[in-house]
Each structure stands twice: as structure tokens, then as C-alpha cells.
C-alpha positions as CSV (number, residue, x, y, z in Angstrom):
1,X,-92.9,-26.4,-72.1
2,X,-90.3,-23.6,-72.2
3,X,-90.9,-20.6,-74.0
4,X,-89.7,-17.0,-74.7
5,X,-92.1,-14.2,-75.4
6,X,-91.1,-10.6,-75.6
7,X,-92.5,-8.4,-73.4
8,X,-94.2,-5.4,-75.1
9,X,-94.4,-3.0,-72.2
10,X,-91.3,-1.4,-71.1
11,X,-89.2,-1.5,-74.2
12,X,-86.8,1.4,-74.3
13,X,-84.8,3.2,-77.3
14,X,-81.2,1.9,-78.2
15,X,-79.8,3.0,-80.9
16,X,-82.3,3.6,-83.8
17,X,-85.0,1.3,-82.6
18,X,-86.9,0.1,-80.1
19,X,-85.4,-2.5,-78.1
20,X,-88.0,-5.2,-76.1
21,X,-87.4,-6.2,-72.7
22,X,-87.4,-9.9,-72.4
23,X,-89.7,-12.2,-70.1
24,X,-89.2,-15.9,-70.4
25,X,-92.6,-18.0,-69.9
26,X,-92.6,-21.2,-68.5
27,X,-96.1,-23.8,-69.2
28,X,-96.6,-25.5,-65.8
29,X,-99.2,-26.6,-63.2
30,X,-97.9,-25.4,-59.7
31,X,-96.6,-21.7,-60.2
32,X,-96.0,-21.1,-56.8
33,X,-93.3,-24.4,-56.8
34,X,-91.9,-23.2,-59.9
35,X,-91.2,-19.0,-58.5
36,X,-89.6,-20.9,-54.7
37,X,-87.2,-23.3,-57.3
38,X,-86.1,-20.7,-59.6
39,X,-86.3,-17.7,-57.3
40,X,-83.3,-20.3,-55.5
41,X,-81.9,-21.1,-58.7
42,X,-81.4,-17.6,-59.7
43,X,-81.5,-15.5,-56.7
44,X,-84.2,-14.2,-57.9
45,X,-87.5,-12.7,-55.5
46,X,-91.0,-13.0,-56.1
47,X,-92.8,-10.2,-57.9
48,X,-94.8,-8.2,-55.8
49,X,-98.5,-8.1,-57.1
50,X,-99.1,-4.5,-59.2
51,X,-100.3,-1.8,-56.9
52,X,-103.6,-1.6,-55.4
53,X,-104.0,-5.7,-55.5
54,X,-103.2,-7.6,-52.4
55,X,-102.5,-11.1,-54.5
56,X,-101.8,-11.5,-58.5
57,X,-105.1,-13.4,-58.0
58,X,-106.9,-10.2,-57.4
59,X,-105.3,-8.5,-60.0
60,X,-106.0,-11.0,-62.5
61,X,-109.5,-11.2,-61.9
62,X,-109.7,-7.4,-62.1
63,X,-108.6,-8.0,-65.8
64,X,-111.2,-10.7,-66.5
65,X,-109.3,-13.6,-66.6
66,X,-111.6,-17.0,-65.9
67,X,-111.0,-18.2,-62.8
68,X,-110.2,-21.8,-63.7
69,X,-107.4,-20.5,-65.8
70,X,-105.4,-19.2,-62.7
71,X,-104.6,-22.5,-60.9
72,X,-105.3,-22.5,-57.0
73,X,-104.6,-20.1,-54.7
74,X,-103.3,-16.5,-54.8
75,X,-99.5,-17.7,-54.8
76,X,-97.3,-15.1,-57.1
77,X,-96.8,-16.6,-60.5
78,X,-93.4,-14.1,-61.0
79,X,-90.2,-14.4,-60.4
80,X,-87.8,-11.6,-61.2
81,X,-84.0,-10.0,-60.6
82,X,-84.0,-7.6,-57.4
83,X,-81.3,-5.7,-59.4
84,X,-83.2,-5.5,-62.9
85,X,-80.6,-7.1,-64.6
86,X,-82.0,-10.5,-65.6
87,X,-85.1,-11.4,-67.7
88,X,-88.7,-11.7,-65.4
89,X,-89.7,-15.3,-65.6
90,X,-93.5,-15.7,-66.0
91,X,-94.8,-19.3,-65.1
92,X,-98.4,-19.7,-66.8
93,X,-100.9,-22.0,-65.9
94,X,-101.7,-24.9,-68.9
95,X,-103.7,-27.9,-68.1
96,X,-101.5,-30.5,-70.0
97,X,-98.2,-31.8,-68.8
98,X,-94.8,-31.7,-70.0
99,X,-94.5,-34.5,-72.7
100,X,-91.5,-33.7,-74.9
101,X,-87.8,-32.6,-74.6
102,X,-87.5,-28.7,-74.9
103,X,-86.6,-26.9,-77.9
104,X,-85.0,-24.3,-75.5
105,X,-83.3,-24.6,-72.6
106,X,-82.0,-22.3,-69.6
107,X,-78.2,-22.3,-68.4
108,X,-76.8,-21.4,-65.4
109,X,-73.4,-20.1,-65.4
110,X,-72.5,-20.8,-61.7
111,X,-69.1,-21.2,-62.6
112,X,-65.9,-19.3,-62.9
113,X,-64.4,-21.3,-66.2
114,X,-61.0,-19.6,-65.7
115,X,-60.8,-21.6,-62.6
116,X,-59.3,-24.5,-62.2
117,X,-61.5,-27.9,-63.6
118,X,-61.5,-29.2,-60.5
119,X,-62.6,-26.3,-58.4
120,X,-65.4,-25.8,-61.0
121,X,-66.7,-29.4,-60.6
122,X,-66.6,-29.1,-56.9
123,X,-69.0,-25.8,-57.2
124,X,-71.4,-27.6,-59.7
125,X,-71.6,-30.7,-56.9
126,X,-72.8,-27.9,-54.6
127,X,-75.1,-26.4,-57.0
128,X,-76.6,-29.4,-58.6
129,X,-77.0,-30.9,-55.0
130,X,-78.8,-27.4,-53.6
131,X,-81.1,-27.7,-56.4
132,X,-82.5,-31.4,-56.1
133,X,-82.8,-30.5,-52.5
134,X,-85.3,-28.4,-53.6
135,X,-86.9,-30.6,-56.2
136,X,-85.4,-30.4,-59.2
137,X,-83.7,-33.8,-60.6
138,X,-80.6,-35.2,-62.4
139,X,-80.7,-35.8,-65.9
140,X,-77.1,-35.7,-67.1
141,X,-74.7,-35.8,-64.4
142,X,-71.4,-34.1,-64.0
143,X,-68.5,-36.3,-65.4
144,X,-65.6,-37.3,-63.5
145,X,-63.2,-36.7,-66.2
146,X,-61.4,-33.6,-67.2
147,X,-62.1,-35.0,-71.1
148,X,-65.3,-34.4,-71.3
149,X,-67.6,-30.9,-70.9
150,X,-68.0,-30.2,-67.8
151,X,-71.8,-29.3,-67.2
152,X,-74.6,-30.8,-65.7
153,X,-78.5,-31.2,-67.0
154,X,-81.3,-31.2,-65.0
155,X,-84.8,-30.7,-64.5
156,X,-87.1,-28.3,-62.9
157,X,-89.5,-29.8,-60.3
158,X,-91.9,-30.0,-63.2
159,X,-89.5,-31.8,-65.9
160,X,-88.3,-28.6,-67.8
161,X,-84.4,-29.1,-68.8
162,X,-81.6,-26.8,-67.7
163,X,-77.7,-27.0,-67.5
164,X,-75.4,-26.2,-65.1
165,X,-72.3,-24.8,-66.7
């Protein structure tokens, strides 16, 4: 399951109000697939543990959290933008599996849609094919005709929907 939460540290002033920054959460089983995938996807980097914990695991623990709610291991369960532009993506341990279609989904813009249709179909090949090479899996292909919208839908190595646009 997809979902967005607003993250209530680090909101700063714009304008007249207070403005949230914005983490997206991601249900899953396997964090540490999930940051490699997306941290690919997005050029995005792991997030270091917070200071004076060697593993999120440690950290986590130090808060109280159960230890069969963190999942195995002490892989990072973060995955954010090295410049600070881009949301944090948070992938949180649930014990169910994915079962319906998300209400929400993610796109990539990995195209220039100025350029020409046929350059941009050639650069979602390569990103669509990049991607299942590291797990994730076709849903809706990209068409082969300049009449219909050229995108592509996939999923996440754990069944979550995105589009390549």
C-alpha cells in the first residue's frame, strides 16, 4: 500500500503559515529491496542512521519500538534526495501483503516531452528496461503508436504501481 503522510518535523514558514515537509510512506515487507529499487529509480541514497546509532535498527530500539515490528536485519528503511529537493520515502514494515490497486501512485518524469515522440519512447525503453532489471515488473507497456499516451506502468518489486512518463 502507498501512502503519504506529512512529516511534522522540519516544517518551515512560507508565507503566513507553516508549510510541512513531505515524506511519502510505502507498506511493504523487505525495506532494504524497496530503498536499492527506488534509491535506482530516483537517484536517490540511503539515509544515514541519526547520529550516535550505527543501524536504524539501533536507533529504533532506543525509541522502544518492538522488535518484531522492524522486519529483519539492520538494513536502512530510508531513501532520500542527496540534494534535498525531493520528498524522503519512508518504507514501513506491515505484516499483510499488497492486495488492492493503489489509490495513489508515483510518476516518474524521465522524459523531456518537448522532445521528439520518438526519442522519448526510446528513453522510457531504457528506463522501463533498467528498472525490471532490478525487479520491478511491466504492467502497462509502452505503446507503439504516436496515438496513444505515451507512458508506461509498472510495479515496484513488491506490487506497488508507478508510471513512467
Amino acid at each position: 500500500m502507498l501512502s503519504v503522510r506529512m512529516a511534522t518535523a522540519g516544517c518551515h514558514e512560507k508565507g503566513d503559515h507553516m508549510t510541512p515537509n513531505l515524506q511519502i510512506t510505502i507498506d511493504c515487507a523487505s525495506p532494504d529491496r524497496l530503498v536499492r529499487f527506488w534509491c535506482s529509480a530516483l537517484g536517490y541514497v540511503p539515509a544515514p542512521p541519526p547520529s550516535g546509532h550505527p543501524t536504524w535498527r539501533s536507533y529504533y530500539l532506543s525509541l522502544g519500538v518492538p522488535e518484531e515490528e522492524l522486519g529483519d536485519g539492520d538494513s536502512c528503511d530510508r531513501a532520500v534526495d542527496p540534494d534535498g529537493a525531493g520528498p524522503a520515502l519512508w518504507f514501513q514494515v506491515v505484516p499483510e501483503p499488497k492486495t488492492v490497486k493503489n489509490r495513489l501512485h508515483l510518476d516518474l518524469l524521465v522524459t523531456d516531452r518537448s522532445a521528439p515522440w520518438a526519442e522519448r519512447r526510446a528513453e522510457l525503453v531504457a528506463v522501463r528496461d533498467r528498472l525490471v532489471s532490478l525487479g520491478g515488473d511491466v504492467r502497462l507497456d509502452i505503446p507503439e503508436s504516436e496515438d496513444e499516451h505515451l507512458a508506461c506502468g509498472l510495479h515496484d518489486p513488491e506490487g506497488n504501481e508507478f508510471c513512467l512518463v
